[in-house]
Each structure stands twice: as C-alpha cells, then as structure tokens.
N, C-alpha and C positions, 0 to 999 in steps of 0.2 A: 573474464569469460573463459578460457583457456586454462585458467586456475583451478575456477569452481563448477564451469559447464564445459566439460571440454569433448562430449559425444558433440553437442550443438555448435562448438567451435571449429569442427571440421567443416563447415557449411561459409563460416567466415573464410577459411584458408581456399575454401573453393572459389569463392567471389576474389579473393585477393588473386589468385592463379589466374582469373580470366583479367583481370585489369582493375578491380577494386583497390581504392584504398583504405587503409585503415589507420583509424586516430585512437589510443588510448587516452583516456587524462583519468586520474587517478594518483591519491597523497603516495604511493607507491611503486615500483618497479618492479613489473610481476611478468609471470609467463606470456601472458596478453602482450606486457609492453614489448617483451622481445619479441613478439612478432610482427607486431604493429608498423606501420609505414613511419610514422610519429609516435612519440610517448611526448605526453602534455603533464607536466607535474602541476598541482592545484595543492592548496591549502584545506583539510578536512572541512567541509560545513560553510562552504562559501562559492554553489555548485551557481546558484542564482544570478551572483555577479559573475558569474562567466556567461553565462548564457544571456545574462541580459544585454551584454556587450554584445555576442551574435546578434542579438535583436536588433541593439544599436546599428551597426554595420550594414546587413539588412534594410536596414531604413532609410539611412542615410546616402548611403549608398544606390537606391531605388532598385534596389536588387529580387525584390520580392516579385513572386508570377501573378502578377497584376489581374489577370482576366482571372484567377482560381481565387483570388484574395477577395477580389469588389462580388463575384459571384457568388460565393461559397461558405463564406466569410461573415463575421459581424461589422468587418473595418470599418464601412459605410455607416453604420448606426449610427445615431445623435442618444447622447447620455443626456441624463440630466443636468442640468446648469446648475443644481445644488451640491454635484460633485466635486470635492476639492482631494487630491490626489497627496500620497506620502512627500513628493517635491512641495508642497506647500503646506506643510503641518508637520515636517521634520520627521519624518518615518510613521506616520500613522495615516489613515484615511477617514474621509470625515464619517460622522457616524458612532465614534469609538464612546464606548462610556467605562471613565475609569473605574467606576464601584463594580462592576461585575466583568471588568477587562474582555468584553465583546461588544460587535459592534450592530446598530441599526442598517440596514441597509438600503432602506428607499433612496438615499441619494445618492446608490450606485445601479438605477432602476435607468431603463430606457427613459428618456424625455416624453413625457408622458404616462407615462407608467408607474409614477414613485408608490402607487398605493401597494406596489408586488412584493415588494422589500418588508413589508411588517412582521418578516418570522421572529422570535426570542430566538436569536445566535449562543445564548447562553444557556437552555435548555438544549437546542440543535446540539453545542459543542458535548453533552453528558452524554446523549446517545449518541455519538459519531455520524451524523446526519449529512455529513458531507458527501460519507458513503452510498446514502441514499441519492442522495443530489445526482452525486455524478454517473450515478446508473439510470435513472430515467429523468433526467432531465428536470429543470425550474420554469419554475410559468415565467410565461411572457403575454401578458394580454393586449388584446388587438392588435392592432396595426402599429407597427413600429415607424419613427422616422428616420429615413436615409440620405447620405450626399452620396452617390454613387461617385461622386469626381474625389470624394476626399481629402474636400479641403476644408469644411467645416469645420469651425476651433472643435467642437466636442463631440466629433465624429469619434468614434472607437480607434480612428488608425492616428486621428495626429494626440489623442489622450496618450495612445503609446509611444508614440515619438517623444514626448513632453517628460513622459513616465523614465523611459531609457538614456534621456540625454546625457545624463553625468556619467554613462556605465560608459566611459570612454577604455580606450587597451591602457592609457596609464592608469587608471582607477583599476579595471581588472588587472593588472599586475600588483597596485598597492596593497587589495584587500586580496587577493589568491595566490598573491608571489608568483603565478603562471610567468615566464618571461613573454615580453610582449609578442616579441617575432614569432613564437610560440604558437600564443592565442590567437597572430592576426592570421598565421596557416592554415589554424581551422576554419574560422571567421571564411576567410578567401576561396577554400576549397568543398564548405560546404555550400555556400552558394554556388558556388559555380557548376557543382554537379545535380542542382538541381534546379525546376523547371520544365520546359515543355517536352523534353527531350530525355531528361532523364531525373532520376531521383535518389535520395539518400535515408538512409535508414541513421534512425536513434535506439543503438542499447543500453540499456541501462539494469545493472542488479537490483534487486529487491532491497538492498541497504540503502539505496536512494530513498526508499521511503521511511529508514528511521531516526526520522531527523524531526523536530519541532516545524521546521517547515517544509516537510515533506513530500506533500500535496501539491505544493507549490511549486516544489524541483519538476516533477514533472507537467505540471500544468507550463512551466517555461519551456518546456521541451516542446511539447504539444503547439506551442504558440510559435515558434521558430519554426517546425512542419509545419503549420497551416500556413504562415506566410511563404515559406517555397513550395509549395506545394505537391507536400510530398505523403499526407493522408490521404489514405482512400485507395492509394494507385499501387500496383506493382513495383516492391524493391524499396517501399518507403515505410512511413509507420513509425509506428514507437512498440519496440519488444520491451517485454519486461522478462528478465532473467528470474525466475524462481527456484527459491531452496529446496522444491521437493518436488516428485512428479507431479501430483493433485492439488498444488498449493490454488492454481486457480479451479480445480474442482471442489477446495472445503470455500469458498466463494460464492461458486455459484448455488452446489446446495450447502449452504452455509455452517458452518463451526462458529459461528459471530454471535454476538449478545442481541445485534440490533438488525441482524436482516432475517429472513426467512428466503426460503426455495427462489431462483430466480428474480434474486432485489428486489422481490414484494420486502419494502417496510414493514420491522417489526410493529404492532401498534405502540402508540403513549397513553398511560392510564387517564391523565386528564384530557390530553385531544381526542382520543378517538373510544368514544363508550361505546359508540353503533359501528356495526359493518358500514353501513351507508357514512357513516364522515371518515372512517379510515380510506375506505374507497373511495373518496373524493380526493381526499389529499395525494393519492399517488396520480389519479389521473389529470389534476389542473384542469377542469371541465373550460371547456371553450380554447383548450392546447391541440396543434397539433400535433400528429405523431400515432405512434402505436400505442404508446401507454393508454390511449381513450381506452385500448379493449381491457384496462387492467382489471376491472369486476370479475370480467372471463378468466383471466388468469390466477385471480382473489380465489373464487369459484371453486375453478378446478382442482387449488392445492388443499382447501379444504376438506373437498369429497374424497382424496385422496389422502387423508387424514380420517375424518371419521365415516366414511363410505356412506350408508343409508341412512345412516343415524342425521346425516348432514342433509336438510334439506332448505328450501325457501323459506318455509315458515318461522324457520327457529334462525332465518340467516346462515346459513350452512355451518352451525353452530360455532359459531366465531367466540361468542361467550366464554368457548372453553381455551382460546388461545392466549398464553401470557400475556402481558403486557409491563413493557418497559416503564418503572418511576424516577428514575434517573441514569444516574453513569454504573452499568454493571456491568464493566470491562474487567479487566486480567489483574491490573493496577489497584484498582476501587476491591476487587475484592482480596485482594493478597492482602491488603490494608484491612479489613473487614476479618480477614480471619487473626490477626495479629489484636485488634481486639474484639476477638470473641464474639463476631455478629452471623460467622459461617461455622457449621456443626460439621459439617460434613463435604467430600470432593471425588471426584471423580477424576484420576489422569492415566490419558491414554495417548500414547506419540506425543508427550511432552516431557519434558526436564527441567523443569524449572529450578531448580534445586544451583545447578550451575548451566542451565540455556539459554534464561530469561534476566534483563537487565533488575539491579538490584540484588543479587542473590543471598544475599542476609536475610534481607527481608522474606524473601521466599522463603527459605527454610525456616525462620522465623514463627511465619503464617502457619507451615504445614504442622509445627510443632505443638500447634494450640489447636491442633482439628481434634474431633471424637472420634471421626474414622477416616482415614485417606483408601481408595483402592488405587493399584496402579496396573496398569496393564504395560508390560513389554517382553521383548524378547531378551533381554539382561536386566541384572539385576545392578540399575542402574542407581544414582544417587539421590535420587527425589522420592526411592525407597528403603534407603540405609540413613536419611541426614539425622535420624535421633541418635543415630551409636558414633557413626563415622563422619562427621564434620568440623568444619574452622569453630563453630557456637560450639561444639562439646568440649572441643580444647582450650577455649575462652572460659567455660562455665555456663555459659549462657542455655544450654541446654543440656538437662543430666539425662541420661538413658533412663533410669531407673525411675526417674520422677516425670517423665515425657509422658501426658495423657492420650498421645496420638496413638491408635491402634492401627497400623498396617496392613491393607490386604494387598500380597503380590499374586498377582494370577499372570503364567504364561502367554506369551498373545503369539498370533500366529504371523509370519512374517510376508511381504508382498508372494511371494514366488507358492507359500503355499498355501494359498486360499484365490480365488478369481472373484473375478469383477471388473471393472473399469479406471483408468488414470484419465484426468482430464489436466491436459499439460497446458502451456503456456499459451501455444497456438488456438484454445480453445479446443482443440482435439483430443475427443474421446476416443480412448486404446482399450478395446476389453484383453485383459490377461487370462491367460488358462492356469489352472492351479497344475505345479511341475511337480511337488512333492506332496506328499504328507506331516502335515505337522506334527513334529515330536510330542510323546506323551499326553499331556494337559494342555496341549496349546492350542488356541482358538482364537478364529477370525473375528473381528469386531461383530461383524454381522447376526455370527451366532448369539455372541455377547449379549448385544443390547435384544436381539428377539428374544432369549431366552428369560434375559433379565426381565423384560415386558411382560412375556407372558406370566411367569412365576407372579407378578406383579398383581398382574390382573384376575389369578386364580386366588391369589388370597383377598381380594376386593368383592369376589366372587356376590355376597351377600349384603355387602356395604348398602346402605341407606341414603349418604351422607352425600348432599349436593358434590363438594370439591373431588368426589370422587369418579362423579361421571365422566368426567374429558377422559378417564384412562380405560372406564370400562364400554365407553362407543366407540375404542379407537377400533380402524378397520385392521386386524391385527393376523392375517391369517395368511402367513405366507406360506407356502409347501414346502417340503423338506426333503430330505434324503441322506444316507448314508447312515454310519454307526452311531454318529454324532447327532443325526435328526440336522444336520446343518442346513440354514435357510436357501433357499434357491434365490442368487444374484441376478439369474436373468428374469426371473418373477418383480423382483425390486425394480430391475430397469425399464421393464414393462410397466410399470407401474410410476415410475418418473415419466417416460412417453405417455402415457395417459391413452384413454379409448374411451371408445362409447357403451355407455353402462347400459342398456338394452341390449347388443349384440356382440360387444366383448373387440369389433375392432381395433387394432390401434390405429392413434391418431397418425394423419400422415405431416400434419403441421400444426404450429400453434394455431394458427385462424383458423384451423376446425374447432378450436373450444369455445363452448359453449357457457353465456352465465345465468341458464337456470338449472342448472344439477344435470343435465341429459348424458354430459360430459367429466370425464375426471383424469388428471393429470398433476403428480406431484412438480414439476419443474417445466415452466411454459419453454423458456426458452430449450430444454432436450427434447422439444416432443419434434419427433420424425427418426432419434434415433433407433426406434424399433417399428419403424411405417412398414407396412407390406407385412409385421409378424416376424421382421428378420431384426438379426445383432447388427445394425448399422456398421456397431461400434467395432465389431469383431471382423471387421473387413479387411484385407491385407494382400491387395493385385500391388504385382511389383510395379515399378514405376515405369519399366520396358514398356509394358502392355495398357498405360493410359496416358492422358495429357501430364505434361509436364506441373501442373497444379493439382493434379493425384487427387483426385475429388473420390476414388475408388481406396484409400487407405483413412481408416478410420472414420470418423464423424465429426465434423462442427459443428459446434452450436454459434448464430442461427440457421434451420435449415438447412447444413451441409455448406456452407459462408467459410472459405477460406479466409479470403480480406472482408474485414468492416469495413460497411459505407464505400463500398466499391464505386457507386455511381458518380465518385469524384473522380474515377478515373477514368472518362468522358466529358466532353467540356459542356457547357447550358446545354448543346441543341442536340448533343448527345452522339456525338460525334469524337473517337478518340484523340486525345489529344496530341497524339503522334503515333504513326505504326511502330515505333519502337517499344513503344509505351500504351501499345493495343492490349484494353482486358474486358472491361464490357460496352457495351455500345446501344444502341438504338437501333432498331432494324426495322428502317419506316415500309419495306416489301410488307415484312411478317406481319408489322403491326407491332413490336413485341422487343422487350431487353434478349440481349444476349450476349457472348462472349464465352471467355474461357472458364469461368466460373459461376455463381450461383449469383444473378445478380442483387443487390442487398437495396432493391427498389421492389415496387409494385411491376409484375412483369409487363402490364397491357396499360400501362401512366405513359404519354408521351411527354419528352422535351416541353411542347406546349403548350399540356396544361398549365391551368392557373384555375386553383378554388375561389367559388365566390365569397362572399364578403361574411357570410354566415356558416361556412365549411369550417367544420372542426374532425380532430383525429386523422385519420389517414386522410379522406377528402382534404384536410386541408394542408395537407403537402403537397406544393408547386412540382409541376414537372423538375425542377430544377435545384431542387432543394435536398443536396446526399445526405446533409446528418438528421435522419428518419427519428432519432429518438430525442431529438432537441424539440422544445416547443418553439422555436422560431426557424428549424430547419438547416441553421447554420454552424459550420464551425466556431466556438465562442473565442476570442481572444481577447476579449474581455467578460468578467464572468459574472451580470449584476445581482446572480444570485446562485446561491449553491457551495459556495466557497467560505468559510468562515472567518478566513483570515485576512481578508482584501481580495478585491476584483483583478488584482494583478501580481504578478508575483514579485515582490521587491525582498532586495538584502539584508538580512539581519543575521547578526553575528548568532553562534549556537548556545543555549543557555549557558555553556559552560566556555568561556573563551580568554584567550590572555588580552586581548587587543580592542581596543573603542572601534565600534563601528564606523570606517571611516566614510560611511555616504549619507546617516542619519542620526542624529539623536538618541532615537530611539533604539535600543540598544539588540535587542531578542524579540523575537515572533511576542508582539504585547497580549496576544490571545490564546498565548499556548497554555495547555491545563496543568496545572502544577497543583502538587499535595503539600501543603504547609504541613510539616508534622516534624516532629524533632529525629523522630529515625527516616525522615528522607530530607538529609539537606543535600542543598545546591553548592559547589565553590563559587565563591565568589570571582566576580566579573568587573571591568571597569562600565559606568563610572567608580565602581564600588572602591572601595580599599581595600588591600590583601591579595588581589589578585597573583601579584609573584611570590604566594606559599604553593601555588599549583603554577609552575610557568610552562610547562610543556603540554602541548597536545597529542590525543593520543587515539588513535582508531581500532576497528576490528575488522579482520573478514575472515574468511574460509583457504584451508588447505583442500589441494587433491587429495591428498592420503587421509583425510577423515573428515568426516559427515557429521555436521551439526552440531550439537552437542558433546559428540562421542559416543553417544552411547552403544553404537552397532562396531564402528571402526575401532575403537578403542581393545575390543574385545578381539579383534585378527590379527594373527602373530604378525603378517606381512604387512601390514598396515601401519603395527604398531613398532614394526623394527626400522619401517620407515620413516619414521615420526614418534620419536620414543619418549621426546620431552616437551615440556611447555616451555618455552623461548619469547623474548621482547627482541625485536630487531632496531636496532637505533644507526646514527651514522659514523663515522669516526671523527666530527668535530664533537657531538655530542659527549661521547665516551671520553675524551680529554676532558672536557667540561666537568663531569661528572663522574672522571675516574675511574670508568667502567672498561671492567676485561674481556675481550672475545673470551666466547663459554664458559666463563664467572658466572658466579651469582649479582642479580641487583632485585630490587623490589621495588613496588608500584604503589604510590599512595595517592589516593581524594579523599574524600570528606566521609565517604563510604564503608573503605573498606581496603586493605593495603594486602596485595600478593607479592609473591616471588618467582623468579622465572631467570632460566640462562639467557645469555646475552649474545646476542650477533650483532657482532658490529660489521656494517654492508653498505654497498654504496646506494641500494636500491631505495636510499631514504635519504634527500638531499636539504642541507637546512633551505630555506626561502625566508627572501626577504620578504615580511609585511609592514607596509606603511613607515619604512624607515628602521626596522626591525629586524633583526633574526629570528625567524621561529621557526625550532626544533620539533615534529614531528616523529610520535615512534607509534609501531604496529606491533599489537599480539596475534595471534589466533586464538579463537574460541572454543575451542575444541577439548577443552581438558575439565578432570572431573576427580573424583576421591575414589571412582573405580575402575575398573578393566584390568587390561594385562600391563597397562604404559599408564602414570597419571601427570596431575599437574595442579595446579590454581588454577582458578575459572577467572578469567577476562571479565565477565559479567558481572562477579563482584565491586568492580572499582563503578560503575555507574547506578544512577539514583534515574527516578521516577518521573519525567518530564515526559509531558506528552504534544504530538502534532495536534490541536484541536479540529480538525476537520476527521479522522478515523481514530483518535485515539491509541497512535500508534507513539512506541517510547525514543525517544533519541539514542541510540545507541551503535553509532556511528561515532560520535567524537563526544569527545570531553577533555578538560583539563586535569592534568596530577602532577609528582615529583615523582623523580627516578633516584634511587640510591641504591650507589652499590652495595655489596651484602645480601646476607638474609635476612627476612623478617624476624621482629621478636616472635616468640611463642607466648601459648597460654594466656591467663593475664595480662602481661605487660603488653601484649596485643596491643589490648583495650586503650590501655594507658597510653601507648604511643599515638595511637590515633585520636583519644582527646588532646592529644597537646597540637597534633594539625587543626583541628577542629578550633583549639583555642586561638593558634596564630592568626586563623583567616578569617577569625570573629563568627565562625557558621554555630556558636552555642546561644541556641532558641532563636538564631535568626534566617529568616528568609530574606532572598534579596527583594529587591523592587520590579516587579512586573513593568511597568511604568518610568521610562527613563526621557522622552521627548520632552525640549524644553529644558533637560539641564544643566545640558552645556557638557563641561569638566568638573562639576562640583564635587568634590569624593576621589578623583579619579587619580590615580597612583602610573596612569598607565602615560603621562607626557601630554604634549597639547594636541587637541581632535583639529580636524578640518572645519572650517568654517562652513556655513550651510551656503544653498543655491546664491542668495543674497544676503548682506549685512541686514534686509527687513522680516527675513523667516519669521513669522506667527510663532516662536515657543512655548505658544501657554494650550496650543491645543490640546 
C-alpha cells in the first residue's frame, strides 16, 4: 500500500500514530513492510492457507463475537445432508462433474432447499456470473433451518470447523513457508483487536484477485471479518486497494462483457428472450431484499438508453439490448482475433500489447485485426507492435505484410476534461477540467458522443430492423465550446435519473418507478444529483463537518459511507459499544440514526419480523443488516453464487513447483483454461517436468511508474528514477544461479523468455515449503518498447488461466527459470524456447484439470502427505 497507494497510506500511518497496529504479509519486503509493526513473509498463491489458519484459530480458540456471529451470520444454518466437503473427496466438493470441470450445486443448498442449486456452473463460469452473484445476491427460498446453539453436525459453523481443521500453523508454515510464530502473531492480534469493543480492518490490493482462486482469497477474508466481527462497523471492513482512481467506477457503470449500469445482469441469449424472465432471474421472486425493485431499476436504465422510444408495450425495448452466447471476455477474444473471428477493436486506457497477461498473444491478436483504433495520450506499444516488437524480431510479424491498419487518435488526459472518479470508498469526486487539451486531443466523452452521432447520421435512412437500437437511442446531450464538447454534468444528470413529466431529479433509488414515469441510467447513483445539485462536486473541509465527512463527495448508496451499517448496532439496535457508537435505533424518534446514512429502512424497528408471505424489503427482519442477501445474512458459507465451492480451500496456482500438500487435488479444478498450443501451462506436480521451471515468480507495482508505463514512462523524473527493467532475487539465489548484482539474466516459461538487470536484495527471503526451499523472485510490470526509459514486459512470461467465477487471469504468480545472460535474439528466440517447451513436455500438451485421487502418480516432486485418513474416498 505505501508502494503502490501511498496518498491513501498516510491515513494507515495515522492510525499507526494513534495506537494501530499494522501486519504486512506479502512474497516481498517493500515500503509497507518497513513501516509495518510486522512484515509476515508468505509464499505467492497460497494466501487461502493462511487465512484459513486464522479461521482455524478463531474457531478453535472460541474467539469469534458470538452474539454478531449466531445473529448476523449463516453459522446457525443446517446444509444439506447431501453435502460432502473437499476433507472428504480429497480437494473437491461434492457435485463436481469431471467432463465439463464444474460443479452441481444442490448439495451445497440449505437443508431443504437443494432444488436452489440447479444453475449450469459451466455456462455461469463463460459469462463470469459469479460477478453477478455476488452483487445482488442468490436465492434462498423459504424458511431456512437453524441451531442457534451451534452444535448441529451441519450447521454452517461446525461444516467450517470440519472444513479448517488441517489448516493447522505447522500446515500454514508447510504450504506458505510463513514461520510459525509469525502467522500465530497475526492469528493472536487479530482476534484480540476485534469484538465488541473494537475492530480490525482487511487491506488488500487488487492483485489478490489475479489468481485462479481469487474470489476465494477474498471471500476468506470476508469470512474471518464476519466471524469477528468486524463488517458493517467502524474501523473494520475489507478495502480493496485499486490500480486506478475509477477502477470501481468502470464497475459500477460497467467496462465488462457481462454486467450492465448498476449489476443489472447482462442478458443470456438462451435464458432470457423476454424482459419478463431476465427480470426474474435478478430478482429471485419470493427473495428478500432490495433487488425485488430490480424491474424499476431494469426500467429505468432502459429509458435512459432509448428515452420515448422505450415504452411498456414494446418492454422498454429490451429487444434492442445485446445479449451474452458465451464467454466474451478479454482472453476469449484476444484468442478470437489470433484466428480471425474479430475484424475489428476499439482500445482506450489499455495496453495490452505489454499490460495484459500473455503479451504475445496479444500482439499477436492485434496483428490479424482490419482495423485497431487506439486512443491515448502516448504513443504507446499496443500502437507501434507491428514495426516495433519481440514478434518483428522473431519474424513472426513483418511490418510490411501486417494487415492491421492503425488508428492513433490523441486522447485527452484526467486533468483536462471533468467529470467524475468513483474511488475505492465508493465515492464519487467530480473534477473540474485545469487545462486545455493540446491540439487534437479529446475527452472520451466527446469521442464516443461524436462517434454516435456521426453513426446515427449516416443510419439516417436505414430500413433495416438491426439498425433501430442505434437510431431510438436517446442520444442528445448538449454541448459547448469550440469542440461542441458534451456536457458531463448533463450525463450525470442523467445517471441520477428524474421524472420524465417534470424533469425532477430523483432524490433516491426508491423514487424509480417500473412503468417508464421514471428514468435513471445507474440506480444505485441516483441522489447524486437530488435537489438539481453536483452531490458529487462537494468539498466542506473536514473542520466544518462530522468526522465521517458525509459533506465531501458522494456515495453510492444514498450518501452510505460504510455498507450494511446496521451491523454496527446489535439485534435490538442498540450500539454495541460507545466506543464503537455509529448508527443505532432511536425508539424516542421512532427512527435509525447515527453518524451516518443508515444502510436500513429508516422507520424498520429492531422488532420487526415479516410474516410468512413478505417478500422484498417487507421481508427483511428488523434484525437482518445484509439488506441485499436473500436470507439477510452475512454468508460464510456460500450455497450458491460462488462457482468454485461453498468454501474457500487451498489449491496450489496453476503454475506451482510443489504438490499440494492438504489435497489431492492439485489447482482450482474449475478454473477456465484455453487448451490451445500458443497458451500453454508449465507443468506442475503430480505432473513430470516440473523442475525445467523451479522457481516462482510475482509482479507488482513501483511508486515511480503507473501501470503499464505508458504515462510514467514518458517523464524524465520518473524515468530517471526508474530507468530500467530489473528481476530482484535473493543472494542464495544469485550463487545458485550465478547471477550478478546489475548483470544481466533472463526469464523463461513456456510462454515467452525476457531479460532484465539483476538486484540481488534481502527483500526476497528463500522459504522453506513442505521440506523444500523455494526461491521466489519479483519484477515489475512497468516496462514497454517505448517511452523515454524501456524494458521487457513482465506480462510476457505468463499465459491465459483464468478465476472461474469473474473471469479474471492469474497473474500474480507463476513458475520459470532464471539465467544469467541475455536472451538470444531474433530466431533463435524461438528456437530457445522450443527446447523449454520440449523439456517440460508442454508440446500439444495440456495438463490435467483433474488431479483428486492420484496420489503421486507422475509426480517428480518427492512423496505428498497422506490424506485426513488411510480411507479418503479417491475416486471422487
């Protein structure tokens, strides 16, 4: 955080100055660590078993806040009795079918409920449906059974007991080399600062979720907060650190294949032909929650799309909105355009070329387009890769025979265009434009409206059914200036949404309406233009309001500092410490209140209780803070929504030197993988070959350059700071493999082999795994074929594996070899890396998805652990 966030890291140093502590863990020793109270060293890609140890500890220990747990919580729940857990099927859950490597779910359904479970998880996994999931919630129908006392064998809380019990501190030292006394500091000190009295915060960067079980790292995290409980309350939570200011604004109004405005679900071409069953399926009819209103919310982004043209009779012409036939993610189509199934692209704020894992492949794709445009402020490498790239010096792409046509067009940069950042916090920041953008250069905004309209002037005449969705769009935003540039705060008005008779804005989602009266592109923004003002453009110093600054900027929902606040009051709504006072019940008023915006119904008492036929909001208990669950509660167990199990267990990374030593089963058995001969995998044990790649290898971020490179690269101060591309290794390592402080060595997998100077530093310590030494080394990803300072791109040495629940790539760890020297050039490139490829047998093969059940057979890697018992099930 201090590394790669370090405006937001002053805010840590301030908690530390008043009595905070703070823990790094992390395969590295970075800024953070030296400031940290603790640095915790871990093994890349083995974040699960450490955390499940917390778990453990937690449990065992009976350390968990009991009254927030049995309350708040699923722990109480009864599973079904047809659930058999990865302790009893060698790392899988039951349900799995190997021919399409996903699994059934009904027998990880509430006891009674298994008919919930019948989605296709293997469609789910193509559109990243997870993402859907875990934004409005999975049905739960009727009445759930509960042991409040928690002793029920298949209560939710002793399944996880059952689930954690091997994740002992010597099992987390075996599989994360973390040293024990280490792990049990955290283990000790996060419990202990959490509870009734006080609470603990989980940060985490956004590389936590590029992992094959990524979804999982932090669904474990989540599951440790709800057990101390520390959701909901002040000072607790789970932050997610992200790469850019808007990363959670291209989310909520989406940048994604599969979602639309506000996590309405994109449709599926086979599920939902009608408005009426796609609207069903986000609401779970007979759920409750907020999503009952989704029609209103369906509704209003419609009308907010094609305005009059959008009415009841035609379904607010829904007809005209895509629909998802399978996985058309980033992966599927970089592979798509490599054979010639995509003509044509659009890139704007990306780099793929060297940002994105795979970067062969990438340039590759880009090379077989008819037309690429790119938009930025340098003329970066994902718009030179046919003259200036590793493929031109290989062969592999001639300039002169490249059918890709080019278009660079200047783009204008944050500072000079306005609009809005919607950060981390959920908070919306409107920006004023400080300059004017140089020559040709233009804001997205103008972009894609002018793009539109030109679009739609030459449709002008058109006939032709496919062409109506473009010519009813409501397309008429006002303008101003030399450039005719579109008016932002018209847009944002238009995300807030109003009443189309009198032109209002709305002051809240629950003013929309779902017969057209109403229009609103983005439910969850709407208030941030209530009253006709910029919410968003709000900026009272922090002097002149409450200490939770509800007067600086906007959240989304409704002005909602903290989500699901009403956990931070206990059932009867009462706080659960004046230390720990944020909203409360105030039985005078009648009415919620506190320091913030409470994230309940305001005039709901403690109380209540819906009766037996209440759905939607009626049918959220006085008592129930997670408002957008369909059974009201924190899940810690997940019997639906998750595609890779109900719980989060260990699996090694698809790319690992070492047997999993707590399963069988070797890697996330669901993750999405591309059989194709230009994306192989190194092999793994049980497999053979595993030590032609013995080392592991991570990425993250410098302070002194941003993402890719393509901004930092380009400032002399930036770049004199950071002038090279460099591998950092340890100095056991460097004897090992003969490598010299600020030499050269080069980087090989199965993919693609770079070069890079060498520091040799203590900030990278070997750790023992499972009886092992394993050598960890870190790049940065920051380098590219241009700017003022270059380098090889990090991104080359990794291939195409993805999380199956968002479809996001592993690219956090993998396995390679390190060798001193430089790479070959040209040709022999090639030739070098078939002869890796030949050693580790990765020619036309894929590994095994599927390893439960096999023991050591294959395995080069020594003998594994035996299972729970000599009678493990291995044929599951």
């Amino acid at each position: 955080m201090a590394e790669a966030h370090p405006v937001g890291f002053q805010w840590v140093m301030e908690a530390k100055r008043r009595g905070a502590r703070v823990f790094h863990v992390d395969p590295r020793f970075t800024r953070t660590s030296a400031l940290a109270d603790s640095y915790v060293p871990i093994r890349a890609g083995t974040d699960i078993a450490f955390l499940g140890g917390i778990v453990r500890y937690i449990l065992d220990n009976e350390l968990d806040f009991r009254e927030y747990v049995v309350a708040y919580t699923n722990a109480a729940t009864i599973v079904s009795d047809d659930f058999q857990d990865t302790e009893d099927l060698d790392g899988l859950f039951s349900g799995f079918d190997p021919e399409t490597t996903s699994y059934a779910q009904s027998s990880w359904q509430y006891d009674g409920n298994e008919g919930d479970g019948a989605n296709d998880t293997a469609t789910e996994r193509d559109s990243a449906a997870g993402m859907r999931h875990e934004s409005h919630g999975a049905p739960v129908s009727g009445q759930v059974q509960r042991d409040e006392t928690l002793q029920h064998p298949r209560c939710v809380y002793q399944i996880l007991k059952r689930h954690y019990d091997r994740y002992t501190p010597e099992m987390v030292e075996r599989v994360c080399g973390t040293p024990r006394e280490k792990f049990e500091e955290v283990a000790r000190t996060w419990a202990a600062n959490s509870g009734r009295d006080r609470t603990s915060m989980l940060v985490y960067s956004v590389g936590w979720t590029q992992h094959t079980v990524g979804v999982q790292y932090i669904r474990a995290g989540a599951i440790i907060q709800l057990l101390l409980g520390n959701m909901g309350r002040p000072g607790g939570g789970v932050l997610a650190l992200r790469g850019h200011a808007s990363i959670q604004g291209s989310t909520d109004i989406p940048t994604l294949f599969n979602l639309l405005p506000g996590y309405l679900p994109m449709p599926q071409h086979a599920q939902h032909p009608t408005f009426d069953k796609w609207v069903t399926s986000i609401q779970h009819p007979g759920q409750k929650g907020f999503w009952n209103n989704a029609r209103a919310y369906a509704v209003n982004l419609l009308k907010a799309y094609w305005g009059t043209a959008a009415t009841p009779d035609n379904d607010f012409c829904y007809d005209y909105l895509p629909r998802m036939t399978g996985d058309h993610g980033t992966y599927r189509q970089v592979f798509d355009m490599i054979d010639g199934k995509i003509k044509g692209y659009f890139l704007l704020g990306q780099n793929p070329a060297v940002g994105s894992a795979h970067g062969r492949a990438q340039r590759l794709g880009m090379a077989n387009l008819d037309w690429l445009v790119v938009r930025d402020l340098f003329m970066i490498e994902s718009a030179t890769f046919w003259k200036n790239s590793r493929e031109v010096e290989t062969g592999e792409i001639a300039p002169e025979r490249c059918r890709t046509e080019v278009f660079f067009l200047p783009a204008a940069s944050h500072v000079e265009k306005e609009g809005t950042f919607t950060q981390t916090q959920r908070l919306l920041q409107w920006r004023e434009k400080a300059v004017e953008a140089p020559g040709d250069a233009r804001s997205e905004l103008w972009f894609f409206y002018h793009l539109g309209r030109i679009v739609r002037e030459r449709l002008t005449n058109s006939t032709l059914p496919r062409d109506r969705a473009l010519l009813d769009l409501a397309w008429d935003y006002p303008t101003h200036g030399p450039h005719a540039e579109p008016s932002a705060t018209a847009v944002l008005r238009e995300i807030n949404g109003y009443e189309v008779a009198t032109g209002r804005p709305l002051a809240t989602f629950t003013e929309m309406k779902d017969d057209g009266s109403t229009t609103g592109g983005c439910w969850i923004y709407t208030g941030v233009f209530a009253d006709g003002v910029n919410q968003a453009a709000r900026r009272k110093p922090g002097r002149e309001q409450s200490w939770v600054a509800p007067e600086w900027g906007w959240a989304w929902p409704a002005n909602r500092r903290l989500l699901y606040n009403r956990a931070s009051a206990d059932p009867e709504g009462r706080p659960w410490s004046e230390r720990k006072r944020y909203v409360w019940w105030d039985e005078e008023q009648g009415q919620w209140t506190g320091h913030d915006v409470p994230d309940f119904e305001k005039t709901k008492p403690p109380s209540y209780r819906p009766g037996e036929d209440d759905v939607g909001v009626a049918g959220i208990s006085g008592d129930d803070p997670f408002i957008m669950q369909g059974d009201g509660k924190g899940w810690l167990f997940a019997p639906v929504g998750v595609l890779d199990g109900p719980l989060p267990a260990h699996y090694e990374p698809a790319e690992s030197p070492v047997r999993n030593p707590l399963y069988g089963q070797q890697a996330n058995p669901t993750r999405k993988v591309y059989e194709r001969p230009d994306n192989p995998t190194n092999p793994s044990p049980p497999e053979q070959h595993a030590d032609v790649f013995p080392y592991v290898f991570t990425v993250s971020r410098l302070t002194e350059h941003h993402t890719a490179g393509g901004m930092s690269r380009t400032v002399k101060y930036l770049a004199e700071l950071q002038p090279e591309m460099f591998v950092e290794v340890s100095p056991e390592l460097a004897v090992e493999r003969k490598l010299t402080h600020l030499g050269w060595a080069h980087l090989v997998t199965s993919r693609g082999v770079i070069e890079a100077r060498v520091m040799v530093t203590d900030r990278l310590t070997p750790l023992r795994v499972d009886g092992r030494v394993i050598h960890q080394v870190w790049l940065p990803y920051h380098f590219g074929a241009e700017g003022l300072v270059r380098g090889e791109s990090a991104n080359d040495l990794f291939g195409a594996t993805l999380d199956p629940n968002v479809l996001i790539q592993e690219s956090k760890v993998g396995t390679c070899d390190i060798r001193a020297g430089r790479r070959p050039t040209g040709p022999a490139l090639l030739d070098y890396l078939a002869e890796y490829r030949r050693r580790s047998g990765r020619d036309g093969h894929y590994p095994p998805v599927v390893t439960a059940g096999q023991g050591d057979v294959g395995s080069d890697d020594g003998p594994r652990r035996s299972g729970p018992d000599d009678g493990t099930d291995r044929e599951a």
